[in-house]
C-alpha positions in Angstrom: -6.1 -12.6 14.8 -3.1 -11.0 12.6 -1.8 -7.4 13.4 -2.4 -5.7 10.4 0.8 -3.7 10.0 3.5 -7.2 11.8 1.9 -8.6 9.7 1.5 -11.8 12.3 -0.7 -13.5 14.8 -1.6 -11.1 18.1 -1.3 -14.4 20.2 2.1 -16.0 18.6 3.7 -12.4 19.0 2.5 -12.5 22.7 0.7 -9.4 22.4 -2.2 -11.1 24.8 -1.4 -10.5 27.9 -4.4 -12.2 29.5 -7.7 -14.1 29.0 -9.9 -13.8 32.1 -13.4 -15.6 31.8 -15.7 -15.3 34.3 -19.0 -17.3 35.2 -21.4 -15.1 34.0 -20.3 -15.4 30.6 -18.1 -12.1 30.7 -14.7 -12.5 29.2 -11.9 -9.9 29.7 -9.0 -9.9 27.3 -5.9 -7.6 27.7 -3.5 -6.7 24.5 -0.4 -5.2 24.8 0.5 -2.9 22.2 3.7 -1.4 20.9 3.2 2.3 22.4 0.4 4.0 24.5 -0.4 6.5 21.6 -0.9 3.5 19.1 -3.7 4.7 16.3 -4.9 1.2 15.7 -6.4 0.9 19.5 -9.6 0.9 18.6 -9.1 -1.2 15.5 -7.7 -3.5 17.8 -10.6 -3.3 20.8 -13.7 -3.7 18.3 -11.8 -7.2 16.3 -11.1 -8.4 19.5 -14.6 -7.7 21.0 -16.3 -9.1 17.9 -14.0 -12.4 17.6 -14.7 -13.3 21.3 -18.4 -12.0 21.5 -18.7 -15.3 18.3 -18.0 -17.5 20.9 -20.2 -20.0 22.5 -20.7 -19.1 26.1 -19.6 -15.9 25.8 -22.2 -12.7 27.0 -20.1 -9.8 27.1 -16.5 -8.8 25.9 -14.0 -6.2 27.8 -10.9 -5.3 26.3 -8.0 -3.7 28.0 -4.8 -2.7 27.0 -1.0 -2.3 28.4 1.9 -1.3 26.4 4.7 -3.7 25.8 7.7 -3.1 28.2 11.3 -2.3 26.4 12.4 -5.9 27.0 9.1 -6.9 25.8 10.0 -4.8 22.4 13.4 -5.6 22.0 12.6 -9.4 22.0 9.8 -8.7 19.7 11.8 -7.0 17.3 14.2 -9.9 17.8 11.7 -12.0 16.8 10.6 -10.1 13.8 13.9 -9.1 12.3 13.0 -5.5 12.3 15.0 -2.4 14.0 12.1 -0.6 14.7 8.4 -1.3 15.4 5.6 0.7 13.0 3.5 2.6 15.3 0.4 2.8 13.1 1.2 4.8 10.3 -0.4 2.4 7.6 -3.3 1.2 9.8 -5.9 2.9 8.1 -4.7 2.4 4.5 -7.6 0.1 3.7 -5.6 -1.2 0.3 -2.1 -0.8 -0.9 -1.3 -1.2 -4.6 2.3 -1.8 -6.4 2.6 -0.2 -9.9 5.1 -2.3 -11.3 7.0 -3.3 -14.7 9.7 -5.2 -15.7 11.2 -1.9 -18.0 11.6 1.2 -17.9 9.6 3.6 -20.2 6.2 1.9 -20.2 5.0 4.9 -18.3 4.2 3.5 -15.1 5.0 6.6 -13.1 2.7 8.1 -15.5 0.0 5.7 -14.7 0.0 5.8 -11.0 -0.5 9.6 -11.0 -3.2 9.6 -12.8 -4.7 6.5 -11.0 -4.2 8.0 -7.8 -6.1 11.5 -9.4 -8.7 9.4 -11.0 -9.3 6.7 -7.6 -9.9 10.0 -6.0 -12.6 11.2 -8.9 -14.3 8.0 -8.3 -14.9 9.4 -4.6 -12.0 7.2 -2.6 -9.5 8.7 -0.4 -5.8 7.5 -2.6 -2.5 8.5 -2.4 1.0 8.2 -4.4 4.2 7.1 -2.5 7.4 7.3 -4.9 9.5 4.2 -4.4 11.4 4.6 -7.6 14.1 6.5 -5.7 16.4 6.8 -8.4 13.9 8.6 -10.7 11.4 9.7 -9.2 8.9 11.8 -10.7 5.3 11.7 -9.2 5.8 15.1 -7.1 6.0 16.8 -10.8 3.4 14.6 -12.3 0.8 15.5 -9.9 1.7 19.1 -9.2 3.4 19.5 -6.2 6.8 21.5 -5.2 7.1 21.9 -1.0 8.3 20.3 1.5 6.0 18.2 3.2 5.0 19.0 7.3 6.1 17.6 10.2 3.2 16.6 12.8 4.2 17.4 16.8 4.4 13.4 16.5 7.4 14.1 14.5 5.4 12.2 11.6 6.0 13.5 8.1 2.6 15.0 6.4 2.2 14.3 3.1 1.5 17.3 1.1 -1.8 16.7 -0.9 -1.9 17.5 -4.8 -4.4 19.8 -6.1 -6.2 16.6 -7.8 -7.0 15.6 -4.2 -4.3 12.4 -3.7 -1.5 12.5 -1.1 1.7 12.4 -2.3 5.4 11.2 -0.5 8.4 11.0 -2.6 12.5 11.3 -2.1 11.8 14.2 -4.3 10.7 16.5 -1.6 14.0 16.0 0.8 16.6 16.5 -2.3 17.7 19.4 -4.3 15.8 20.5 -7.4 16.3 17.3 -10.2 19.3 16.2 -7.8 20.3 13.1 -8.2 20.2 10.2 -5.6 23.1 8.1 -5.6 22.5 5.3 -2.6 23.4 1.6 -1.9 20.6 -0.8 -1.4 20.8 -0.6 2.6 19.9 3.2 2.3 17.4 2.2 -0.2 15.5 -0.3 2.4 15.3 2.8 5.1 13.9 4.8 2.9 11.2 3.3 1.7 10.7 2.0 5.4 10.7 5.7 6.9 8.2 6.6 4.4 5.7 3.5 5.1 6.6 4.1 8.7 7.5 7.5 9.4 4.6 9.5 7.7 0.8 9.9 8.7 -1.1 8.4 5.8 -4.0 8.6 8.0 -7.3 6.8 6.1 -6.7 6.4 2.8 -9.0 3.7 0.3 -5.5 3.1 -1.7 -2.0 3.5 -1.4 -0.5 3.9 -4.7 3.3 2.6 -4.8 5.3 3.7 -7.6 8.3 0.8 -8.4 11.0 1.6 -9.5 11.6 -0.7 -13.0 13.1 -4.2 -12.5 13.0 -7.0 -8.9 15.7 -5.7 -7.1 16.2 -4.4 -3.7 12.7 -2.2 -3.5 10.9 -4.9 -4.4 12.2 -7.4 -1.9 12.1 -4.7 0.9 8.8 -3.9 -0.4 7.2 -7.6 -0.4 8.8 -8.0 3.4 7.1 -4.7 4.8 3.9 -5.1 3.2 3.1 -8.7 2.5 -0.7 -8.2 2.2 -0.3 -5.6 -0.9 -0.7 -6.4 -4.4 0.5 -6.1 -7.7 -0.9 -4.4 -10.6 1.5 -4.8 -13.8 2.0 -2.0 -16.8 3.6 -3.2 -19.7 3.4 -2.2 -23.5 2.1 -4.3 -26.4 4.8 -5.2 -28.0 5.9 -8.9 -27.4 10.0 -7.9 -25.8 8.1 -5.2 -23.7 5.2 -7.8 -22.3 8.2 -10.8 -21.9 10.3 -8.3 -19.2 7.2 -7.3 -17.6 6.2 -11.0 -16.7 9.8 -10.8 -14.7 8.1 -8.2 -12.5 4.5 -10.7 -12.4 7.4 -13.7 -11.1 8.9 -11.5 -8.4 5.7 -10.9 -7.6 4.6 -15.0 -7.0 8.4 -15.6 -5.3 7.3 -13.3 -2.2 3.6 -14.0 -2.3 2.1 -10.8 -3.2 -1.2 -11.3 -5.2 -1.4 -10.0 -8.9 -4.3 -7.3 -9.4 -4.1 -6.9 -13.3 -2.5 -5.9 -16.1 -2.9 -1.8 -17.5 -1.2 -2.1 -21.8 0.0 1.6 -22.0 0.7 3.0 -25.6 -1.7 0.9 -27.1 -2.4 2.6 -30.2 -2.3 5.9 -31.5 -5.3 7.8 -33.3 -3.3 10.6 -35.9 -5.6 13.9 -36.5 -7.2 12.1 -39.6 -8.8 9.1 -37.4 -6.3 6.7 -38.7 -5.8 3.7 -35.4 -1.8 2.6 -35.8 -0.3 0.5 -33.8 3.2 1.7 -33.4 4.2 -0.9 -30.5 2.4 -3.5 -31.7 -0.7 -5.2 -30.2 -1.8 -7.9 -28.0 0.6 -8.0 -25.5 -1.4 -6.9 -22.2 -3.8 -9.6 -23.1 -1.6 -12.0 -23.4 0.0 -11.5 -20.1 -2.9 -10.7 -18.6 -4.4 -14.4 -20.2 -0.6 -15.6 -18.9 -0.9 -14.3 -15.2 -4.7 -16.1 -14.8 -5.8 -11.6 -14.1 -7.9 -9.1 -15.6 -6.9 -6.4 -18.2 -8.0 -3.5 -16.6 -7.5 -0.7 -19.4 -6.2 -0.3 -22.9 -4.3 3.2 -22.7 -4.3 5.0 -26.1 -0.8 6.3 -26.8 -1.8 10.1 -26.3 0.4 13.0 -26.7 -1.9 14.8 -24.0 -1.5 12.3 -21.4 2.4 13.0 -21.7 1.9 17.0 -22.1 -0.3 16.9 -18.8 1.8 14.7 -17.1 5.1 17.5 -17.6 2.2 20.3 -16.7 1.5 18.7 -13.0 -1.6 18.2 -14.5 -3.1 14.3 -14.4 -5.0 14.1 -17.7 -8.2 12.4 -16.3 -8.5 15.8 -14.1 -8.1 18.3 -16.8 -10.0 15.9 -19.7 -11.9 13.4 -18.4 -13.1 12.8 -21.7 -9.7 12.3 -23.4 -9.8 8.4 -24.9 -6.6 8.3 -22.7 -8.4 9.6 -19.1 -11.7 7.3 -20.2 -8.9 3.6 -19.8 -7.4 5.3 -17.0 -10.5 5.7 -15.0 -11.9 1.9 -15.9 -9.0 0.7 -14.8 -9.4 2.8 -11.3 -13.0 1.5 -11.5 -11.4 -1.8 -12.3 -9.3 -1.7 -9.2 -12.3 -0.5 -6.9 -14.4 -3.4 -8.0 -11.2 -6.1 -7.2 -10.2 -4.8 -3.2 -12.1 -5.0 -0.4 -14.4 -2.3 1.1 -13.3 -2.9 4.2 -10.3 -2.6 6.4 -8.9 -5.9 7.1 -7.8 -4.7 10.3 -7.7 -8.2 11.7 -8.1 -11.5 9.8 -9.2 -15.2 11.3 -6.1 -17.2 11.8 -5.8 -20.7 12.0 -6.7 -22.0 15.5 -4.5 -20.6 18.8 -5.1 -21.7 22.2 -7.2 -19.5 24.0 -5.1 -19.4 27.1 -3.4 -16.2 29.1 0.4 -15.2 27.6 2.1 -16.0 30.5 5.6 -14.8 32.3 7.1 -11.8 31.3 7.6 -8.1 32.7 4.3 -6.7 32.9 3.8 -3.9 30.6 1.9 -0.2 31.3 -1.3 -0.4 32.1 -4.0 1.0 30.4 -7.7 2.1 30.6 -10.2 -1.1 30.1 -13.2 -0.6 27.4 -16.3 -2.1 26.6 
């Protein structure tokens, strides 16, 4: 069974610390986790119960938990490459979603606020983390301008935007339109304090705003969150759809699954009803037709959708009936109907022995449930 925020199997990470099974057909399994307060606990003690309960001989599951010892999580994080162990903060973001494009100016900061507002018209729980540090924007997009909380877990709250999304972005810990001049290595702890550091709580989506381009986001991105995917905005026109299939490689290199593809600018419709194509047409279908994905939407080019956007005002809140908001929310429906319902808290993984972890300095101990 996979943790679902290492990213790796409970029983290779040694997070079992013992299989007891009795002759009555009771088996008791103990899992260590990374700190005593740990929010997936329960995720954890109902896949464990329901994995072992499928086995043959097996009448009743109990599931106990200790916490790792500080040898036990220094060797982990050892073992893992990471400084610093996540303590839960993602574990109830059911799906999380990369906005992506090879360019700049496609509007893709303009399409994950307003997917974010429209995902949460649709009657999910969404929100819209910034990663284009350098420019970031969605704060302004989706009306917000405070300083987020800080929970007595010293976890960051994410303010929530009056369309109803959650909202995390560099902009809220930086002077007004200051700009953020960093190396990559300051890039990487950003964007991990942000997936790590701040209570997302449940959420159906996790919007993630890239910045343009496959640099250092990207990678840092694909190595935190392996089980995300990628949904692609591009423009029509042919030099515009060519850069953004840059963004669909990087995307393949690290594993992370394409979604779709979203053509913004589409077209424009003047005030006498006259359709011109001022970038061009075709090009989301071809890369969508390219990538093996579905075109989710056909955006308009809309003056509105840009006007709202400067006004902190997503479009498909103020006029859902806008041709622009109508493409926007398919493509949220689109996205509903391609993710899972459920949180894959834990996942089947190949075959591992069934046997107690053993050695090692035993960790807390705590409470046993049924």
């Amino acid at each position: 069974m996979i943790d679902p925020e290492l990213r790796r199997s409970i029983v290779e990470l040694g997070m079992v610390r013992s299989i007891e099974i009795r002759d009555d057909g009771r088996v008791e399994v103990v899992v260590s986790l990374t700190t005593p307060g740990c929010p997936i606990r329960s995720h954890f003690q109902q896949a464990v119960a329901k994995h072992v309960s499928e086995l043959e001989g097996v009448n009743s599951v109990d599931v106990g938990f200790d916490v790792l010892s500080d040898g036990e999580k220094s060797d982990l994080q050892q073992k893992l490459g990471r400084p610093k162990l996540p303590e839960g903060a993602l574990a109830q973001v059911k799906n999380v979603i990369c906005v992506a494009s090879g360019k700049g100016g496609v509007g893709k900061s303009t399409m994950t606020a307003n997917l974010a507002a429209a995902l949460v018209a649709e009657g999910h729980k969404a929100g819209a983390l910034d990663c284009d540090v350098y420019g970031y924007s969605i704060p302004r997009m989706l009306g917000i301008n405070r300083k987020p909380d800080v929970s007595p877990e010293r976890k960051i709250i994410p303010p929530v935007s009056p369309s109803g999304a959650t909202v995390m972005s560099i902009g809220f810990f930086v002077e007004e339109n200051a700009a953020v001049v960093w190396r990559g290595p300051m890039l990487h702890k950003a964007i991990q304090q942000f997936l790590e550091d701040v209570a997302w709580d449940e959420l159906d989506y996790l919007l993630l705003d890239l910045p343009p381009g496959t640099g250092d986001v990207s990678m840092t991105l694909a190595q935190l969150l392996p089980q995300a995917k990628i949904l692609i905005v591009t423009t029509p026109q042919p030099a515009a759809q060519t850069v953004a299939r840059r963004a669909a490689e990087m995307a393949a290199k690290v594993d992370l699954e394409m979604l779709g593809v979203i053509e913004n600018m589409s077209a424009f419709t003047g005030p006498d009803g006259e359709r011109v194509a001022i970038f061009g047409e075709g090009g989301g279908q071809l890369l969508a037709d390219e990538l093996d994905v579905p075109l989710l939407a056909k955006v308009p080019l809309s003056g509105e959708l840009r006007e709202r956007a400067d006004e902190g005002k997503p479009l498909v809140i103020e006029d859902p009936d806008a041709p622009a908001s109508q493409m926007i929310r398919e493509a949220a429906r689109g996205i509903i109907a391609s993710t899972p319902v459920e949180l894959p808290v834990m996942q089947a993984a190949q075959a591992a022995p069934a046997a107690p972890n053993g050695g090692g300095v035993s960790g807390t101990e705590l409470p046993m449930v049924q």
